[in-house]
Each structure stands twice: as structure tokens, then as C-alpha cells.
N, C-alpha and C positions, 0 to 999 in steps of 0.2 A: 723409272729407276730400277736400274736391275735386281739390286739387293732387298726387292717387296720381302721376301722373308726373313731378311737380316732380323735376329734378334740378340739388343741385350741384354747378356747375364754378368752380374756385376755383384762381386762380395762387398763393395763401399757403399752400398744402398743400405738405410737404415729403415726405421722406422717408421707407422705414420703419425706414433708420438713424437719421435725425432723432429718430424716435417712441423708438425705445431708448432712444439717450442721456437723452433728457427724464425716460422712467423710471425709469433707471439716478439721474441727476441728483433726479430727485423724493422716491427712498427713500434717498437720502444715503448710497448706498453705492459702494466702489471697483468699480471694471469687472471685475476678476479674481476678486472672492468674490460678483457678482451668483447671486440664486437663478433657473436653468431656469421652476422650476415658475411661483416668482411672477409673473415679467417675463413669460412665456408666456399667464400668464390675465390681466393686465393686458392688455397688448396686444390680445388678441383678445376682450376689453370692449371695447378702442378700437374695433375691426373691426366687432363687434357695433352700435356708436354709429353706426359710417360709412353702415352698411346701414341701419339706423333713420331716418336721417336723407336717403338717400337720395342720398350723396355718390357719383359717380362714383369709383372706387380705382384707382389704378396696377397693372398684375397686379403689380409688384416687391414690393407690400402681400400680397398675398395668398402671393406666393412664399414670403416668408419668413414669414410665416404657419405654413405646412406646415412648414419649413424648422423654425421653434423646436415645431412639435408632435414634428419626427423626434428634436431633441433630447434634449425631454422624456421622450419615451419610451428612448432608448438610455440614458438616467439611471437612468430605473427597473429596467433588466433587471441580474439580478445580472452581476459582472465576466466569470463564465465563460461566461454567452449574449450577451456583444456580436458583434455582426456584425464580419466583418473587413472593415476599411477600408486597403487596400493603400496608399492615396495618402496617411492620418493616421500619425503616430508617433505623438503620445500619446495616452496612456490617457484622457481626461478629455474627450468628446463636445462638451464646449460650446467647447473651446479656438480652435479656426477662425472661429467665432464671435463670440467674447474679440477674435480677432486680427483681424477686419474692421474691429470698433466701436474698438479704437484707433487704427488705421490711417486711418480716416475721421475721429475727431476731432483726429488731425495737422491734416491737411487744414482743417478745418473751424475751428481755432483759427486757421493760420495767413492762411485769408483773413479770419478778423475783425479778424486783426491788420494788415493792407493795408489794410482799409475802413477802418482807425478813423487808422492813419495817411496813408490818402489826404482823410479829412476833415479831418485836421491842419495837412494842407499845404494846405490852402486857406484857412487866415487868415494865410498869409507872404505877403509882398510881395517883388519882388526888389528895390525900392529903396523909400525914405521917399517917401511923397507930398508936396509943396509945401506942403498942406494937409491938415489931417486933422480928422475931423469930431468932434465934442464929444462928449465920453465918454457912453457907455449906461448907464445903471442894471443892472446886472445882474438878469435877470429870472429867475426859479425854475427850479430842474432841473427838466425835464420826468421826470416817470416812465415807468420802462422799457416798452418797448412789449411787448405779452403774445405766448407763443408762441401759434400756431393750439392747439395740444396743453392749454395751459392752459386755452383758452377751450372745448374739449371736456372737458375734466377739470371743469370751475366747469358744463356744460352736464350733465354725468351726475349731479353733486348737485344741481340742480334739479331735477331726472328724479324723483330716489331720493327727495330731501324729499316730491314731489309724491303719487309714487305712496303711498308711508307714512302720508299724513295723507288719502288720499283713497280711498278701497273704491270705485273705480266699475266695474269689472268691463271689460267688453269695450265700455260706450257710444261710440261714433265721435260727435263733435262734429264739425258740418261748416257751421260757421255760418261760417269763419275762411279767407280763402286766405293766402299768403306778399304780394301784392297789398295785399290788404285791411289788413294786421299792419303794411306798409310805411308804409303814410296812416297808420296809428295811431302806431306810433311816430315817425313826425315831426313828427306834431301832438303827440306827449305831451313830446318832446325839443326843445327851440329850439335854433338855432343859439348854440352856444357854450357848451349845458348839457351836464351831465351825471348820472349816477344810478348805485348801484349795479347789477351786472349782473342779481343774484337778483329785486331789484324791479319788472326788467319783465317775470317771471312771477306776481310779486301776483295778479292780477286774475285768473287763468287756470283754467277749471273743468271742461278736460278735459285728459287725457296728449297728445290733437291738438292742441289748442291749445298747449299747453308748445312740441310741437315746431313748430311752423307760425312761434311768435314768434323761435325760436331763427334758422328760417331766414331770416328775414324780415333779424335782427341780421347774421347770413351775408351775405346781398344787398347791405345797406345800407353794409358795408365793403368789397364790392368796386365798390360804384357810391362809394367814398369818400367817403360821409357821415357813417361812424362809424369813430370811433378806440377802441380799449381800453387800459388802460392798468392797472398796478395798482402800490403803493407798493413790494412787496416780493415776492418768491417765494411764490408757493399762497398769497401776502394775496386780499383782495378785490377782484376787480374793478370797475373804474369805465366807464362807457360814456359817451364824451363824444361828441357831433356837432361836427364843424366847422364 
């Protein structure tokens, strides 16, 4: 693949508390009876993808990386070989842990709660205007906008479809840059179309190619020509262009 040094840098990349809770959030369970093990190999699939893909990481990614491996492993040791931890009282290794991800989703509710009521105060007026302009039709709820996290989660089941339905072994296709994927997709998407996300790996008949188009959809949202969007939680995603 030509683009071996293509790297992305991306401002919609959060955090890798962000990436927890989305986990935490995706297997629909409390924060207190989350599983070490699972949340641990999830996660570093994520990692796995990031590297795949070629994404520049935060070392805070990688810190706690090791961080849920230290875990994991103090889970497995029976009660009477834990290490002593003079700074923890309790018994239960993931606790500290437990107590960042709620401590941070305070946080994190309470400035969604500022952003959604600083966009509310901006359809008040402090007085009637003289004149007021003739009612709008209400136009359709927009659909939520997707986390980056979802849009790698829907990017590892194209992967996994791909790789399943296709035995190509180690062939590198290099027909394809992130460049070339960009002209395609904006020739294949008009302004103000869209498609599902799975669809615009159709065509694609190597595991380079899969990823080359993915980056390409990466680029293409931070130069803001495409939106994602999907009707409901882990639904389908939709890729519209503006």
C-alpha cells in the first residue's frame, strides 16, 4: 500500500475514559459490576484498530492500556498473592478504576448539561420583537450524531465480514491511496447524498483496500464533507455529505 506512512491526526478523538464508558455504555451494563477481563480485550481491539489504521495515540491510550492489563492480572491472582498496595483499602483491584470512570462521567454529564442548555438559551429573546417572521414548518429531528468509537466499532465489522468471506492470505493491494479513495468517494456521494456506511466497502477486494476507504471516510470528515449519523444506538450507520 503506498500510503505505509499515511498518518491520522484527528481533533474528534477523545479519550481513553471516553473509550470505557462507550464500552461500559455498549454492553449495557452498571459501572460497578463491569468485567476487568472483557472491557480489557475490547479495549485493546480498539488499540489494535488504532495501530492498524495508522492513528496517531495519546500515550494517556496506551497508559491505561497497561494500566487495565495490571488489573487484569491482580484479578487473576488468587486473594493470598495480591501485591500490597499501601495507598488502596479495598480488596477489589478494579475499584480505583470504578472510581475515575464515575468521577469523570459527573463531569462529562454535567457539561452536556451546560451545552444543551447554552443551546436553549439561544432561542430566548430578552424582549418581543415588533415583528416576527412567519412560522417554519418544522423540519425532521436530525439523527444523533455518531461517536468516533461507534464509527470504529461499524469499521471492525467490515474488517471481520471481509476478512471471513475472503481467504486472500497476505496479498497487499496497492492499486488504492487515501488520495485516490477521496476522488472516489466524492464522485460516488453527491452533495446532499447519502448511503449506508457498510456499502462503501462493496466494491473492495483487498483488506488494503477496506482500510485505505475507511481512511479516506476519516479525511473526508475532518476536511467536513462528511457527516455520520445513525437512527439509534449500534443501528446503522448512514454517511451523508454536505
Amino acid at each position: 500500500m503506498e500510503d505505509v506512512d499515511y498518518k491520522v491526526r484527528l481533533d474528534i478523538f477523545e479519550g481513553p475514559l471516553d473509550l470505557l464508558l462507550y464500552l461500559i455504555k455498549k454492553d449495557e451494563v452498571d459501572i460497578h459490576t463491569v468485567s476487568i477481563e472483557r472491557i480489557t480485550k475490547q479495549y485493546l481491539d480498539y488499540i489494535n484498530t488504532f495501530k492498524l489504521l495508522n492513528i496517531d495515540l495519546a500515550s494517556e491510550f496506551i497508559v491505561m492500556a497497561a494500566n487495565l492489563m495490571y488489573i487484569k492480572s491482580r484479578t487473576l491472582l488468587p486473594k493470598a498473592e495480591q501485591p500490597p498496595e499501601e495507598d488502596i483499602e479495598e480488596d477489589d483491584p478494579r475499584w480505583e478504576l470504578i472510581r475515575q470512570l464515575i468521577e469523570y462521567k459527573k463531569f462529562k454529564d454535567a457539561a452536556g448539561f451546560l451545552s444543551r442548555k447554552e443551546t436553549e438559551q439561544e432561542d430566548y429573546f430578552a424582549h418581543v420583537p415588533e415583528k416576527t417572521a412567519p412560522p417554519v414548518e418544522e423540519a425532521d429531528e436530525p439523527l444523533p450524531d455518531v461517536n468516533i468509537f461507534d464509527l470504529i466499532r461499524a469499521f471492525q465489522n467490515v474488517l471481520k465480514r471481509f476478512e471471513e468471506a475472503n481467504d486472500l492470505g497476505d496479498i497487499v493491494d496497492d492499486r488504492y491511496t487515501v488520495a485516490d479513495k477521496i476522488e472516489l468517494l466524492l464522485n460516488t456521494l453527491k452533495p446532499g447524498g447519502s448511503m449506508q456506511f457498510s456499502s462503501l466497502f462493496a466494491q473492495a477486494t483487498s483488506k488494503a483496500e477496506v482500510i485505505v476507504t475507511f481512511l479516506a471516510v476519516l479525511e473526508l470528515m475532518k476536511m467536513n464533507q462528511f457527516r455520520i449519523r445513525q437512527d439509534h444506538i449500534l443501528g446503522e450507520i448512514e454517511v451523508e455529505r454536505k
